[in-house]
py3Dmol code that shows the C-alpha trace and the ligand (Angstrom):
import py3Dmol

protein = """\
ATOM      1  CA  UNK A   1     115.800  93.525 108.254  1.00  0.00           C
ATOM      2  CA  UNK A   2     117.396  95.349 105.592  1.00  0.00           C
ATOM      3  CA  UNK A   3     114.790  96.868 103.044  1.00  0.00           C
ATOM      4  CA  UNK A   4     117.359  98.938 101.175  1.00  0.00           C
ATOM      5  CA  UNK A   5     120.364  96.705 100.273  1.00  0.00           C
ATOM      6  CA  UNK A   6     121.866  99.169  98.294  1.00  0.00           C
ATOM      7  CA  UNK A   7     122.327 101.815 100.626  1.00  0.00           C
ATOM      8  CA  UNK A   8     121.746  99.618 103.591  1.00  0.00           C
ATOM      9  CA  UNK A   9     118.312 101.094 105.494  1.00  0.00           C
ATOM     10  CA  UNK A  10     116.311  98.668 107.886  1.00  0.00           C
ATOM     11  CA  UNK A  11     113.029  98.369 108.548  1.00  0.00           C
ATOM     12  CA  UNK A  12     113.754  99.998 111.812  1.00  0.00           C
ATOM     13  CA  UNK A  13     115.312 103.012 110.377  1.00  0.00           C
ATOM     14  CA  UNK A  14     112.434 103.533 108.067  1.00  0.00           C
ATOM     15  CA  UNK A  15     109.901 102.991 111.036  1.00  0.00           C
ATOM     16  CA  UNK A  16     112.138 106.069 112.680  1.00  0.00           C
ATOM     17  CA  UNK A  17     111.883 108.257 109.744  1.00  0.00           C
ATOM     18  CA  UNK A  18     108.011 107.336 109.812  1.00  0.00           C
ATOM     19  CA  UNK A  19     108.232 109.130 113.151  1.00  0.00           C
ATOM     20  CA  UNK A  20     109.927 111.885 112.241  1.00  0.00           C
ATOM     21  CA  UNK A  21     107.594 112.901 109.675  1.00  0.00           C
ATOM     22  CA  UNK A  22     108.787 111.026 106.805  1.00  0.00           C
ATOM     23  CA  UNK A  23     104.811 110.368 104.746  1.00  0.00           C
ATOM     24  CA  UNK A  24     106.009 109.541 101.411  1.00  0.00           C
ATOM     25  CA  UNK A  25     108.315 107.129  99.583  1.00  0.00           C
ATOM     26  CA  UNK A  26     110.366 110.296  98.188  1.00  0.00           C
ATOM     27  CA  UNK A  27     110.611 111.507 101.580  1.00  0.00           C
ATOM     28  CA  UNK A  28     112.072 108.097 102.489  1.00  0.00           C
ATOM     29  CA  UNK A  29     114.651 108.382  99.290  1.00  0.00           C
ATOM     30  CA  UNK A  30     115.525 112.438 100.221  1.00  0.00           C
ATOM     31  CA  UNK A  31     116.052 111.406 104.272  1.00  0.00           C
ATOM     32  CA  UNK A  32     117.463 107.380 103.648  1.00  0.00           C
ATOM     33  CA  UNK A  33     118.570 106.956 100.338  1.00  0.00           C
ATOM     34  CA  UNK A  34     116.232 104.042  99.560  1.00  0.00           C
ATOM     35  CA  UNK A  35     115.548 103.656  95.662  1.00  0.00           C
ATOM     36  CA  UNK A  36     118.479 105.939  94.871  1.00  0.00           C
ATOM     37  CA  UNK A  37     120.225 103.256  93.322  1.00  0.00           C
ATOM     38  CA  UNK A  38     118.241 100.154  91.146  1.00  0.00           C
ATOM     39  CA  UNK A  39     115.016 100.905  92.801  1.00  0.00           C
ATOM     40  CA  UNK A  40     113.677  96.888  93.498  1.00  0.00           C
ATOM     41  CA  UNK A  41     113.176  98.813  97.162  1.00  0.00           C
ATOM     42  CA  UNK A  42     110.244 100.531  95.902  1.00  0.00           C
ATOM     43  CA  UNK A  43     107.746  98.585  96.610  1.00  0.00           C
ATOM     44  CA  UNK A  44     109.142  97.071  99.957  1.00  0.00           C
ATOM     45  CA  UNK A  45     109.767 100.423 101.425  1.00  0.00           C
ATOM     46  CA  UNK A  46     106.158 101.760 100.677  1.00  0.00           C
ATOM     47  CA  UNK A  47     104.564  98.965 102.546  1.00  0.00           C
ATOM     48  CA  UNK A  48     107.602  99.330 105.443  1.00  0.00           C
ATOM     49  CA  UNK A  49     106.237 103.073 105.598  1.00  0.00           C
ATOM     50  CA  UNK A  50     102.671 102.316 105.631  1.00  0.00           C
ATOM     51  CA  UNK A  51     103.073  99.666 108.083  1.00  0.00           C
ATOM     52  CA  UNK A  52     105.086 102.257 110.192  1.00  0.00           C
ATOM     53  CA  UNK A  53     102.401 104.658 109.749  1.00  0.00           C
ATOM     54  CA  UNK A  54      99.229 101.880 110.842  1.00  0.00           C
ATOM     55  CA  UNK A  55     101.479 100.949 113.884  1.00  0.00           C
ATOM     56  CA  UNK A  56     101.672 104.653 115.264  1.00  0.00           C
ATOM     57  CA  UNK A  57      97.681 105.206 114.801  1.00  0.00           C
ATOM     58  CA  UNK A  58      97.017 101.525 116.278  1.00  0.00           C
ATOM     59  CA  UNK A  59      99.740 100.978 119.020  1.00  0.00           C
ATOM     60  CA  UNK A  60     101.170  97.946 117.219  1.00  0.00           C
ATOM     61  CA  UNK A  61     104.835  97.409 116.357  1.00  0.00           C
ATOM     62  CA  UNK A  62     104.618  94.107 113.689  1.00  0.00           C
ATOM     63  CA  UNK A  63     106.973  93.260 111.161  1.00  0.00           C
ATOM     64  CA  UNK A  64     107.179  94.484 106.912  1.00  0.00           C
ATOM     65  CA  UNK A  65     106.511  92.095 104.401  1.00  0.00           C
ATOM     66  CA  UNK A  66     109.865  90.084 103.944  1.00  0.00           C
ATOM     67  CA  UNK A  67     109.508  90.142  99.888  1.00  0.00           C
ATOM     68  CA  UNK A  68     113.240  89.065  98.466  1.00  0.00           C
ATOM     69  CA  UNK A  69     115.357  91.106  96.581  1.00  0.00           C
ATOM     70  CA  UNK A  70     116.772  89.651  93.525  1.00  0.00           C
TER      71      UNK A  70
END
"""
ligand_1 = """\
4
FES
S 117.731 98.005 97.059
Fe 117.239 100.096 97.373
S 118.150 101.138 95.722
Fe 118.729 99.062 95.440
"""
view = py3Dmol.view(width=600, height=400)
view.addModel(protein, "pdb")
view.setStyle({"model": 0}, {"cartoon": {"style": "trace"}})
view.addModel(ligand_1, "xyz")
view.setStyle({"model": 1}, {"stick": {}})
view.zoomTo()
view.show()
């Protein structure tokens, strides 16, 4: 699922930054791009990160929160 329309980043591609070391939103926007341009990502790509995060601690691979982007 894309999470960043503008500069096209999925779910999955935030999931592998997650793994690479990638802890904060602005680490997401220096490594993906996300929020560069309008921003409406923000929010989407937090909880894509978090959920990234809880997955590697618990084991669990589930999907982000499919909020639409307007
Ligand atoms: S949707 Fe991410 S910057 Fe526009």
């Amino acid at each position: 699922m894309y999470v960043c329309v503008c500069q096209a980043v999925t779910d999955r591609q935030i999931h592998e930054a997650a793994a690479g070391g990638a802890r904060t939103l602005r680490d997401l926007r220096r490594d993906l791009g996300v929020t560069r341009d309008c921003g409406r990502c923000a929010s989407c790509a937090r909880d894509c990160l978090r959920e990234a995060h809880d997955s590697q601690h618990h084991g669990s691979q589930g999907a982000c929160p499919n909020r639409p982007l307007q």
